[in-house]
N, C-alpha and C positions, 0 to 999 in steps of 0.2 A: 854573486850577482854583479854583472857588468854595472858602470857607472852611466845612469841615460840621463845626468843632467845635460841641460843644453842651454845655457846661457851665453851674454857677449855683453859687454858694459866698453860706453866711450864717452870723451866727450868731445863736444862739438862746437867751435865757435860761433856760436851763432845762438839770435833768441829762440827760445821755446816755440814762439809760434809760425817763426820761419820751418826749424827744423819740423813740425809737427804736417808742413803740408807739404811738406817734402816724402813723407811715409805713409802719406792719406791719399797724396791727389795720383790718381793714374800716370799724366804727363811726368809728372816728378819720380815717383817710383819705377818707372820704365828706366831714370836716369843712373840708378844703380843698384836694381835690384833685378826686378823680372823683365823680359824682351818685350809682349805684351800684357798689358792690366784691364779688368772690366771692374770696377768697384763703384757697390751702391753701398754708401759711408751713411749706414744709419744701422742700430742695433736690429739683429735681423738681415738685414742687408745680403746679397749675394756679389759672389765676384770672381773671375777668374784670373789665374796669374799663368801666364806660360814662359816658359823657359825655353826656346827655339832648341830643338834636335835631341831636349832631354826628358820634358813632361807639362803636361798641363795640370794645375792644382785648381779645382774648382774649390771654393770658402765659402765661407759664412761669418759676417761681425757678430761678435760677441756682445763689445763695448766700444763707446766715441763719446770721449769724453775732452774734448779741448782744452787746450794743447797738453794734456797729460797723462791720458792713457787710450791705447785702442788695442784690441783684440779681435782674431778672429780664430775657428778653427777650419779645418784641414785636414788630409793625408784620412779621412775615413771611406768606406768601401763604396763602390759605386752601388747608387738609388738606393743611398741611406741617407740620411739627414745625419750632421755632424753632431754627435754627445760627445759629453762624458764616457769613456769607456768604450769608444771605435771612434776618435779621432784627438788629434794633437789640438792644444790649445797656443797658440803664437801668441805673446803680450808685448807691445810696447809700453815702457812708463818714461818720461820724461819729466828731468826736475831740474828747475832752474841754476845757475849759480852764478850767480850775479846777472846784469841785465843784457848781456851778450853771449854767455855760454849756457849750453845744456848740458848735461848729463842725460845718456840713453840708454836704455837695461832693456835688451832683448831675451826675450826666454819660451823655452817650450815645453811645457810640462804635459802630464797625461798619459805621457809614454807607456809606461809602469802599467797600466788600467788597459792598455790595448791587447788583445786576444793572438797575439802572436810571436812567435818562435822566440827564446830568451837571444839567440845570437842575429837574429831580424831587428830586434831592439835595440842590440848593440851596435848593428851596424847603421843602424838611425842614428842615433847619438855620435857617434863618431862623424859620419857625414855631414850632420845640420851644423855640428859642430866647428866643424872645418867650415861647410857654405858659413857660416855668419860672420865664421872670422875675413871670408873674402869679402863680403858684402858689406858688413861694415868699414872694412879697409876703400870701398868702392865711396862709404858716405863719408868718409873722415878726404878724402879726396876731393871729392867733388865739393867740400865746403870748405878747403883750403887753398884752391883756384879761385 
């Protein structure tokens, strides 16, 4: 069985609650992550993220819990409601260290539970894998300018 973890850990000078509306607020997240964002930040919440010329990912929050965990999922089939078991779970957690730096642990689990082809999965896991190492590299950037 192919390896679908999908994780990415950094850290980022800056406080917790700087970095935390930097991965929350639309305006912010356009800055290094998606092209455009529609995000209603409450558990339940709906939201889109598009990537210009590659895909639209319509979401759902999980969890918003300030400044140190949020969740949404995703990547589940159209006019389904995103579960367990037809859609990926994205978890932010952030944890302080000391009063300027965070630590950020990006991850995607779920994989595993989704109804599709084993080398479909693996080429998820390789992809998200890669996008987070870019888009993290996007947020380690933009908060060392």
């Amino acid at each position: 069985m192919a390896d679908l973890s999908i994780e990415r850990e950094i850290v980022i000078e800056a406080p917790a609650d700087v970095v935390w509306r930097t991965i929350t607020e639309p305006d912010q997240i356009t800055r290094w992550f998606a092209d455009k964002v529609e995000l209603d930040l409450r558990e339940g919440g709906a939201g889109t993220l598009v990537f210009e010329g590659r895909m639209t990912a319509p979401l759902v929050v999980v969890a918003v819990e300030p400044p140190h965990r949020f969740s949404f999922r995703w990547c589940h089939p159209d006019g389904e409601a995103p579960v367990p078991g037809n859609s990926v779970l994205v978890e932010f957690t952030l944890s302080e260290e000391g009063a300027h730096r965070t630590r950020l642990r990006v991850s995607e689990t779920g994989l595993d539970a989704i109804g599709w082809a084993d080398e479909d999965k693996a080429r998820y896991a390789k992809e998200h894998r890669d996008g987070w190492a870019e888009f993290s590299g996007r947020l380690e950037d933009l908060f060392a300018r």
